[in-house]
N, C-alpha and C positions, 0 to 999 in steps of 0.2 A: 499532643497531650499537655502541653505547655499551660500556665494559667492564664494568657490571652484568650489563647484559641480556646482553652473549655470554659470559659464563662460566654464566650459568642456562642457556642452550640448550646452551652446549657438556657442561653437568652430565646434562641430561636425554639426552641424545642417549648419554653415557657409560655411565650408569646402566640407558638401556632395552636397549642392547645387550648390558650382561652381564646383563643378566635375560631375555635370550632373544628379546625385541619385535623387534629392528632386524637385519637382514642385509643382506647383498650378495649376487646372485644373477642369474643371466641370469632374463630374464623378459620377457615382453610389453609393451610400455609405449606411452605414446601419443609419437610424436615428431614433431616442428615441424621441418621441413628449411630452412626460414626463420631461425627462432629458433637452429637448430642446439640444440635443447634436448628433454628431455625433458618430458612434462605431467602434471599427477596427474590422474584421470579428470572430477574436479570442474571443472579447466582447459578443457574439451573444449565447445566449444559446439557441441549440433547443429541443421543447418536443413535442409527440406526440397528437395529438388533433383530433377528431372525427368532418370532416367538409360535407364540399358540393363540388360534380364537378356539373359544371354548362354548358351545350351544347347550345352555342348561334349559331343561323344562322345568315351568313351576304351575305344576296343577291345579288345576281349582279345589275347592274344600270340598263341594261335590258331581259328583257324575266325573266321566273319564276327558279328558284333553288339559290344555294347559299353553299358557305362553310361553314360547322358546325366547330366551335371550342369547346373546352371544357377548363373550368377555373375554380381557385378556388377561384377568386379572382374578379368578375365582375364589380367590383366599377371600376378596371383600366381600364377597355376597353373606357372608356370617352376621354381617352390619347391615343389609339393606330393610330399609322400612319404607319402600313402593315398587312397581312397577312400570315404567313409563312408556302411554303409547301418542302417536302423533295423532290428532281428532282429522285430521284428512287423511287417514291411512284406511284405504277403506278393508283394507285387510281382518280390522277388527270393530265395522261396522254392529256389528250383531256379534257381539260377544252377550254370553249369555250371564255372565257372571262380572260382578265389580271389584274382586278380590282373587288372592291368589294364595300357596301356601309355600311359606321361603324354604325351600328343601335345605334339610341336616339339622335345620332348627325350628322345623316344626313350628309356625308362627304366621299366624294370619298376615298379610301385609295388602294394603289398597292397590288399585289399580287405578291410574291418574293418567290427566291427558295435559299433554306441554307442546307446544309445538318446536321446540328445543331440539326435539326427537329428530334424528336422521330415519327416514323412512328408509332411504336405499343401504342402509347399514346395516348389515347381519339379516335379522328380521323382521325390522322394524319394533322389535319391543324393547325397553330400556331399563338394566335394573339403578335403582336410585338408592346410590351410598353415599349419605350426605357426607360422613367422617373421613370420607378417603377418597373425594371426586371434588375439585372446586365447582364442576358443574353442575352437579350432583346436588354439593352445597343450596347451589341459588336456586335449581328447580325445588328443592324443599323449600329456602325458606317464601318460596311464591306459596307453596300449597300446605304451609304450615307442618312439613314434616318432623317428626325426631330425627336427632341423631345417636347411634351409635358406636362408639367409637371400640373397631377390635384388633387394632394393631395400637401397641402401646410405643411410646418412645424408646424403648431400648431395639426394636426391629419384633417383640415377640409378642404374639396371639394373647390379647386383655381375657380377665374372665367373662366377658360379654362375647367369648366366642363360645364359648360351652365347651365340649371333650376336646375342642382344640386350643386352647390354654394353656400360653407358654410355651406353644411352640415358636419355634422360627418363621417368619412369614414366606419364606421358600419352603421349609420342610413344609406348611401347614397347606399350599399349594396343592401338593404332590399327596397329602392326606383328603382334601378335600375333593380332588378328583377322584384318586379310590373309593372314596363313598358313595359319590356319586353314580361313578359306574356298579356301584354293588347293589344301589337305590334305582338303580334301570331309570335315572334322570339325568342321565350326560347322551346327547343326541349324537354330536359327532365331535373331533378334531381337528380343527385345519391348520396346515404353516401361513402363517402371516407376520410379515416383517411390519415394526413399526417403529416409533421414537420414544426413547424410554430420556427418563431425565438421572442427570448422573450430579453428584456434588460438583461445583469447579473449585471445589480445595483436595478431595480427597477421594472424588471419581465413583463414590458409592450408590448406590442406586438409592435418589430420593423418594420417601413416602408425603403424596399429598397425606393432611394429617387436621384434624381439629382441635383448635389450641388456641390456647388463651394468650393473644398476644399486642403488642401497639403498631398503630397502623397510622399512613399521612394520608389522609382525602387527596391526592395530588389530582383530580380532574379537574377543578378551579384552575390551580396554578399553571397545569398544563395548557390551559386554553390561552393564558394571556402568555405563554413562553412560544407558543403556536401562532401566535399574531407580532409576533415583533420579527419571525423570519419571512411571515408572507408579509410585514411592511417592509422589509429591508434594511432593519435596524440591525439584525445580526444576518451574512451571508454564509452558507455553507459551501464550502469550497472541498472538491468536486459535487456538481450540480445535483451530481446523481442520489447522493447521501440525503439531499434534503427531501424526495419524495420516502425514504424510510425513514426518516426523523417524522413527518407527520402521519404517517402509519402506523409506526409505532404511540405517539403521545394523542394522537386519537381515539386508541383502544387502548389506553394505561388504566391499571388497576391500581388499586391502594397497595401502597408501599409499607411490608408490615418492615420496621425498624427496630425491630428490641431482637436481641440475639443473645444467649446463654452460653456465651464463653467467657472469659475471664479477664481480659486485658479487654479497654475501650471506653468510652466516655458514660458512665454510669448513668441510668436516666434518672431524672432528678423528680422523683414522684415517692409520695408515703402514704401507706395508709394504716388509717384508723385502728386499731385493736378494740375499740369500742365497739366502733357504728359502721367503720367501711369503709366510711369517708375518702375519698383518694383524695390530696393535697398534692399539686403541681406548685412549684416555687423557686424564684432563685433564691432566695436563703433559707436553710434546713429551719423546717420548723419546729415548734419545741410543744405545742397546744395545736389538737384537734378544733378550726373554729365551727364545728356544727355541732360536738360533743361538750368540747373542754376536754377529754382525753389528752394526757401527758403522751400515752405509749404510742408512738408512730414507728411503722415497721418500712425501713427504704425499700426500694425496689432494686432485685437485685440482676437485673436484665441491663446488658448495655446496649447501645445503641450500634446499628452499621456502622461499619467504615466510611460508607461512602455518605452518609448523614452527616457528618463534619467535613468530609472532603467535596459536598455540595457547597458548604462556606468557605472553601479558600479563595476568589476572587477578592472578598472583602473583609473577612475574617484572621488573613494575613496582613490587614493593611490597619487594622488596631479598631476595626469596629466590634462593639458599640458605641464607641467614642467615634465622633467625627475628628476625626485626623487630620493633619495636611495629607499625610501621605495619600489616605483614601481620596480626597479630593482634587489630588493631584493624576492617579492613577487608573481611577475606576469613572469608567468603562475600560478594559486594557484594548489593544489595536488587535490582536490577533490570537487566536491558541490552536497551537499545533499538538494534535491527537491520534490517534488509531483508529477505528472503525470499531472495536472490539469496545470501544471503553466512552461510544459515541452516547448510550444510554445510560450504563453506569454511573457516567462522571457529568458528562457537557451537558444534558436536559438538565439532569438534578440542580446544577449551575442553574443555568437558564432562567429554573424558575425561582430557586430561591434569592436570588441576585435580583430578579424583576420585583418579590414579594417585599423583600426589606429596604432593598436600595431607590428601588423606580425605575431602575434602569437595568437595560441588558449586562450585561456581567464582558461580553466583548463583541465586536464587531467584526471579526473573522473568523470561524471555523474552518482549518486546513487540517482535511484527514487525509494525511500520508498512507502512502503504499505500507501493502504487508513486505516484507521481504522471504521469499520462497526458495527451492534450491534450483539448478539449472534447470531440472526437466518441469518447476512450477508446484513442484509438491510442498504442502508444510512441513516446516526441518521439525524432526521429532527425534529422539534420542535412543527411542527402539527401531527407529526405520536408517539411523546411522547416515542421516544424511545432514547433521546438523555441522554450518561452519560458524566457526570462534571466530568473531572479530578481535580477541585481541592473538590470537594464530593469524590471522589475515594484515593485521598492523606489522607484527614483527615481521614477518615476509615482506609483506611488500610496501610498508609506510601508511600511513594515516593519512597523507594527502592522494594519495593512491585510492583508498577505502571511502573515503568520502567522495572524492569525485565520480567513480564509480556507482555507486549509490544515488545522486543528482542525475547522473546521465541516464537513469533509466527509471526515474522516478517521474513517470508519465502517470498524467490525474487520471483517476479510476482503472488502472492496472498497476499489477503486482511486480514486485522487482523478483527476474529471475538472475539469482546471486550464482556467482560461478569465481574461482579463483582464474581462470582464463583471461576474463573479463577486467580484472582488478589488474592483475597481469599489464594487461596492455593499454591502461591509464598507466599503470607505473612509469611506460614507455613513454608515455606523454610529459609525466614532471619529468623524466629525464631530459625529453626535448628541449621545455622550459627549459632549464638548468642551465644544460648546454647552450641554449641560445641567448641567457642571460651571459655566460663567464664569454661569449663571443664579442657580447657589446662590451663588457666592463675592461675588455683590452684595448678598445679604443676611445672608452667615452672618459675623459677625468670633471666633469662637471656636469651641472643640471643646466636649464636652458629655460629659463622663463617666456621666451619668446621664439617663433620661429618669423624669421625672413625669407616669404611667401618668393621673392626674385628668383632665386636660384634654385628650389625646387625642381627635380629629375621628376619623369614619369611616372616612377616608381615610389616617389616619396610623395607626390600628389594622391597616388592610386592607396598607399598605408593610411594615410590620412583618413579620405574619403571612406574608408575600409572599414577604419577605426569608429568613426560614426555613425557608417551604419551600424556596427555590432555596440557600440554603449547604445542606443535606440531599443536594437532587437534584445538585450539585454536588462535592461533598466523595464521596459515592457513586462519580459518573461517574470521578472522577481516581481513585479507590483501583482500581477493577476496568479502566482505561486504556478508556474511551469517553470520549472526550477531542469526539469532534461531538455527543455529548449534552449534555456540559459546555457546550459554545458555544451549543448553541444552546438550554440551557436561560438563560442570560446573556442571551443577544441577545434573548428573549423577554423578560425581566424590565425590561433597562435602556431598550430601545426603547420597549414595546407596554404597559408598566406604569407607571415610573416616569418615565418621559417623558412620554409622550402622556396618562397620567391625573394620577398624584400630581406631578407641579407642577403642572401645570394646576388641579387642584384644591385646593393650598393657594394661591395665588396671592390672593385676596378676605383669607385670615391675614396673609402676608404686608405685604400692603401698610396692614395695619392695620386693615380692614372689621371683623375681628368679634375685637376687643378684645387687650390685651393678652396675656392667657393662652393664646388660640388663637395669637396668632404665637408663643411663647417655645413651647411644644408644637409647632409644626408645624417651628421650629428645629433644636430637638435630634432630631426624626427625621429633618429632611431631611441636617442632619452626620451622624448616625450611617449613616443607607443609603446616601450617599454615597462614606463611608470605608469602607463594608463592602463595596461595588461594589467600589470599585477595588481593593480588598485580591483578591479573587477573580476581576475581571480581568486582573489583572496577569501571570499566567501566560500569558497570552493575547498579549496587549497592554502590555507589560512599559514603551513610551517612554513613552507619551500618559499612563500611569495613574501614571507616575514623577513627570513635568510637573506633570500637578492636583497629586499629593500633597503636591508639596513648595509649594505654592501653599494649602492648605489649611489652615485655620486648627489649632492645637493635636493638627498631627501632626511627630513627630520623628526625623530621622534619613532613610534610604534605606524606600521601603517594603518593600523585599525583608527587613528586618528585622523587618516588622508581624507580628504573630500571627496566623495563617490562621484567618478565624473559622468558629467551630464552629453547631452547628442549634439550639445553646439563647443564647437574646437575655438576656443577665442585666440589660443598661443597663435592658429596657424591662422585664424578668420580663413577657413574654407571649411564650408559645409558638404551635405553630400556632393558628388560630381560626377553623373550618371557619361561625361563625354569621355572623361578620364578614367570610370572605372571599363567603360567598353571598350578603350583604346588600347589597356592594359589585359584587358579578358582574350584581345587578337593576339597579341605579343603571346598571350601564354597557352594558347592555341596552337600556335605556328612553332615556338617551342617544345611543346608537349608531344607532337606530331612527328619531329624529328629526333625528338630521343627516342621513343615509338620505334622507330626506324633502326634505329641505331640495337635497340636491346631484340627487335625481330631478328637481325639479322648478324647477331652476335659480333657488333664493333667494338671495340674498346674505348671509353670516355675519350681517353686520353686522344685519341685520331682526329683531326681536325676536316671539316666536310664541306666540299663544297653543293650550297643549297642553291635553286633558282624557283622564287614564289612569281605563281602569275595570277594575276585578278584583273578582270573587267570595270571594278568598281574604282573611283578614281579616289575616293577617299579611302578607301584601306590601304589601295598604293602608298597616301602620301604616309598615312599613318607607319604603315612597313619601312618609307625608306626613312622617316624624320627618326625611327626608333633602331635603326637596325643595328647599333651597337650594343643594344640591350638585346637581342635576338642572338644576336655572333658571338657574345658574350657567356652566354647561358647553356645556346646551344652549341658551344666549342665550335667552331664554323671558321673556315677560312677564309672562302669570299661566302655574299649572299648576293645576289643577283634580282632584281625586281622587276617583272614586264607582265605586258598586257594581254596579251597572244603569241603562240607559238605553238608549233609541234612539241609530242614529248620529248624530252631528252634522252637516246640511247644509254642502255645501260643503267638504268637511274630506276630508286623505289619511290612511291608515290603518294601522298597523305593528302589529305581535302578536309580542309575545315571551312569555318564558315565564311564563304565569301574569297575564299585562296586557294587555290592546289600545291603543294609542294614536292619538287623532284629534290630528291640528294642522288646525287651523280654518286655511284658505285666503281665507277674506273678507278683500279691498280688500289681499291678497298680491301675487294673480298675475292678469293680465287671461288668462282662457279661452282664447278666440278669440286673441287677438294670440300667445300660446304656442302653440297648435293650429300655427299660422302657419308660425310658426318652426320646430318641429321637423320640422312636413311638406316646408318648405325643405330641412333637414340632411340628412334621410333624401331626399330624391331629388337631392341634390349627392353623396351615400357612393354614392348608387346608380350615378350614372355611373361614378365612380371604379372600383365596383368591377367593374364591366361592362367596362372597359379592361384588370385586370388578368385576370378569365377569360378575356379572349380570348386574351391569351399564355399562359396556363397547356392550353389547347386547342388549341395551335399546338405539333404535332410537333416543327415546326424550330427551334421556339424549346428545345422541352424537353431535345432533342437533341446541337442546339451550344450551346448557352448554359452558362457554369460549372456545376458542382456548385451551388455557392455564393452565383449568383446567380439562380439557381431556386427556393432555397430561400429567400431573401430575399423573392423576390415569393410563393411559399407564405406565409410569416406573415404577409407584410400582407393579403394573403387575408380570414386567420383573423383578424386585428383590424380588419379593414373590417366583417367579418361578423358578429363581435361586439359593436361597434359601434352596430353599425344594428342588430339584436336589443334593444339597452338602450335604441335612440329610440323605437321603435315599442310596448316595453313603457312606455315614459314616456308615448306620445302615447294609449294606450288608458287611461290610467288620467286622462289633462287630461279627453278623452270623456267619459269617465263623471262626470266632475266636471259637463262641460257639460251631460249626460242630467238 
């Protein structure tokens, strides 16, 4: 409401009426007897409702029958001035008569043919109320009908309804059925559910309505806003939106824009007290120039919302004046929206951005997920399923909440929000965290350069690691899969650099294998660390701000860092498909023996001896040249590497690819005493789980018992039974040990 922005609206609004776009006009409109206002068809929510069709006869004038109609809506037929049949209906091939008589008010009315008409609907006959039917409307004004208008704007029955006058237009329903039935011309009643349209301010059931209001021609503008997304000047992002973007501006109707509420950009139009004259202008005028009339009366209708909020791409940027800023700015690169507000706001854009400027207003439309509750339902306030994001902040942080959100904001599905879910990103910046204050104990500087010489397997494998994700990264953000992005991060910095590369330099670090191996395992662990949180930081913008500024030989805000690119220059080593395979074995043969270790209830702390055997002569060498990274990780005493051999007595067994692995179980684990034990566990799950089938079998419990808490004892169910699946696969394989 500023005076930039209302002289751009008052300009465009001046501008589209002498160029023909904008009139005033009786016309069909949606109206809120609430609101006391009119709505654009966009305003109109509809929901499903359980009603009535109602089959009224209207006789002819003379001799006995009559056309049945069917309505859902009988208060209108007080207004109707036709009957309408389809002329290929042959149902009323041989009608005898051209007229009919509107029952309760007594009045001749035509009988007309449209092909508009639904033959398969009701009866095939149609009654036609131009004042309260926008279809209604335009079969009139094809065959030159009246209208009469008998619901008035306050919601109650005009005097153009006769003895029903002033009433309510529900009471006057519920009157004009009784009459009907008393006039022995109500046929029958049926339940018919259909879509009734409700205000989206105040939920009240709109009446299509005839009224004098200003409207936009947008069919022009829509066609050239319609051709700039099938050239490819503007993309709709997901793909899916753009066959309902031209569904919709294909069958677009005139945009009636004048509203009779009291705050909004006042339409800048007067007319005549003389002669009529309407005067559009940007400056109020003072003389009538058709009359000379002094007295001009303004108009006192405002204009939509969203009629000024169609000029914010350029109308923010100081037009009508050409600007630097406009010129600097417009076309913008991208607008990220809602699906809800895809026709309300972005076409409106579209096209008046096309009309004024010449150009599309921007070049990407990305409409974001809704966000929904765990089971997918919309959070409503009566259904008590709505979560607070700033109750979700305080619990569990904002870098929590936001990542969360990214990770599951896949194009064209809904985010199912859950605090579970946020939950366990929390756990993820914690990992961060923690894996940041592990390096900052050993790192005291930044590292411009790495020297490629002394690189461990493990510091090759980060690298190469690193590369592929700024790639699959830098990817994900350009085309907006913005949950590939997360969750190609959250694979890297959890389930890679976490859980393996510290853990595996950690023997450098502390100084085990010489000085060169720590100053190498250094400067890659600052460099993948600053490149992490340069690339989380969009994500995760607090926690990655925190480390940054915490980190040694970084300067400034990181929102300043250079977003790094898929080519490593510190290290000059790109991807390394032999290095990251050589490393994917090592964490195989790894994985296999802790495997081992948690089946059969070892304690980290035991050190084991492993014997791998492969046929392959290249995993050999790979195994033996790495096996201090293997013995290292997997706490191992010896590891032993050969080609063929019988099993080892006594020993569990693992098979990855390309290796078998024995861990020798001798003077580990006593047989019989674990036999013991797990045949314990599994018949203690067993009762357990026997207490909860039985309420899951119990009717009355399935019955009354919550949604909620049914389903609770369901999953425990399933991890009882899971459970005890993994004892039992544990206790046959101690057996066979014993065999």
């Amino acid at each position: 409401m500023d005076e930039g922005l209302s002289r751009a609206v008052r300009k465009v609004f001046v501008d589209l009426y002498h160029q023909g776009f904008i009139y005033r006009d009786n016309y069909i409109i949606n109206w809120c007897h609430r609101c006391h206002t009119a709505l654009a068809d966009l305003e109109v929510e509809h929901e499903e409702h359980d009603g009535h069709l109602y089959y009224i006869r209207y006789p002819y004038p003379d001799g006995p029958g009559g056309i049945v109609v069917a309505t859902t809506r009988p208060e209108t037929m007080l207004g109707d001035t036709a009957v309408a049949i389809n002329p290929d209906d042959k149902r009323y091939h041989h009608l005898a008569c051209d007229r009919v008589i509107l029952p309760l008010m007594n009045r001749e009315i035509p009988i007309i043919k449209d092909r508009y008409v639904d033959m398969s609907f009701g009866t095939g006959g149609l009654k036609v109320t131009p004042a309260h039917d926008p279809n209604d409307f335009e079969i009139a004004e094809r065959h030159n009908l009246p209208s009469i208008k008998v619901i008035g704007d306050d919601g109650n029955m005009t005097q153009e309804a006769g003895k029903f006058a002033a009433m309510d237009r529900f009471e006057c329903r519920e009157a004009v059925v009784k009459a009907l039935k008393t006039e022995g011309l109500l046929e029958k009643i049926e339940p018919y559910r259909h879509s009734i349209g409700h205000c989206y301010r105040c939920k009240t059931i709109v009446e299509p309505n005839l009224s004098r209001q200003w409207f936009v021609k947008v069919k022009p503008l829509a066609e050239k806003a319609i051709k700039s997304v099938e050239k490819g000047e503007t993309k709709i992002i997901p793909d899916i939106w753009t066959k309902t973007y031209y569904d919709w501006m294909n069958n677009i109707r005139d945009w009636c824009i004048s509203r009779q509420i009291w705050w909004g950009h006042q339409i800048p139009a007067w007319t005549c007290d003389g002669c009529d004259e309407v005067v559009v202008s940007m400056e109020t005028p003072t003389v009538c120039p058709k009359c000379g009339e002094t007295k001009l009366v303004r108009e006192t209708d405002v204009l939509d919302t969203w009629f000024s909020s169609a000029l914010w791409p350029f109308s923010t940027m100081g037009w009508p004046d050409d600007t630097r800023l406009l010129k600097t700015f417009y076309p913008t690169s991208v607008l990220v929206t809602g699906f809800d507000i895809l026709f309300f706001w972005v076409a409106r854009m579209m096209m008046m951005g096309i009309h004024f400027i010449g150009n599309v207003p921007f070049e990407d439309v990305y409409v974001h997920a809704l966000v929904r509750d765990e089971d997918g339902q919309k959070m409503s306030k009566s259904k008590g399923n709505v979560i607070d994001p700033l109750t979700i902040i305080e619990d569990y942080g904002t870098d929590a909440f936001r990542f969360t959100l990214a990770a599951f904001a896949a194009q064209g599905r809904d985010i199912k929000m859950s605090e579970k879910r946020v939950e366990g990103y929390r756990h993820f910046v914690n990992k961060l965290w923690n894996a940041a204050r592990f390096a900052l104990m050993h790192l005291n500087q930044g590292y411009e350069k790495i020297n490629p010489a002394h690189l461990s397997l493990p510091d090759h494998w980060i690298l190469s690691r690193l590369n592929r994700v700024i790639e699959a990264t830098v990817d994900a953000l350009d085309t907006y899969r913005f949950n590939d992005a997360a969750g190609e991060l959250y694979n890297f910095v959890w389930h890679e650099f976490c859980d393996w590369y510290l853990e595996a330099i950690k023997p450098a670090l502390y100084g085990k294998q010489g000085e060169e191996q720590k100053q190498a395992a250094l400067e890659v662990l600052w460099y993948t660390l600053r490149n992490t949180l340069i690339l989380l930081h969009p994500f995760m913008p607090f926690v990655t701000e925190e480390i940054w500024h915490k980190l040694p030989g970084t300067q400034g805000s990181i929102m300043k860092a250079v977003f790094p690119s898929d080519r490593n220059d510190a290290a000059e080593i790109l991807h390394d498909s032999n290095v990251e395979s050589q490393m994917t074995l090592l964490i195989e043969i790894i994985s296999g023996i802790r495997n081992i270790r948690g089946e059969m209830n070892i304690p980290p702390s035991l050190a084991l001896e492993v014997l791998v055997q492969t046929k392959n002569q290249a995993t050999n060498k790979t195994i033996e040249r790495y096996q201090d990274v293997i013995m290292n990780l997997a706490r191992l005493n010896s590891l032993t590497v050969g080609t063929t051999g019988e099993r080892p007595k006594f020993s569990a067994t693992a098979v990855v690819d390309g290796a078998t692995i024995f861990v020798s179980l001798k003077g580990i684990i006593d047989v019989a005493k674990e036999s013991k034990r797990l045949e314990k566990e599994i018949d203690k799950l067993s009762q357990e789980l026997a207490g909860v089938l039985k309420k899951l079998e119990n009717d009355a419990f399935l019955n009354k018992a919550p949604a909620q808490v049914v389903e609770e004892v369901r999953e425990k169910h399933d991890r009882l039974v899971e459970k005890q699946q993994k004892l039992r696969l544990n206790l046959n394989k101690i057996k066979e040990l014993e065999a």
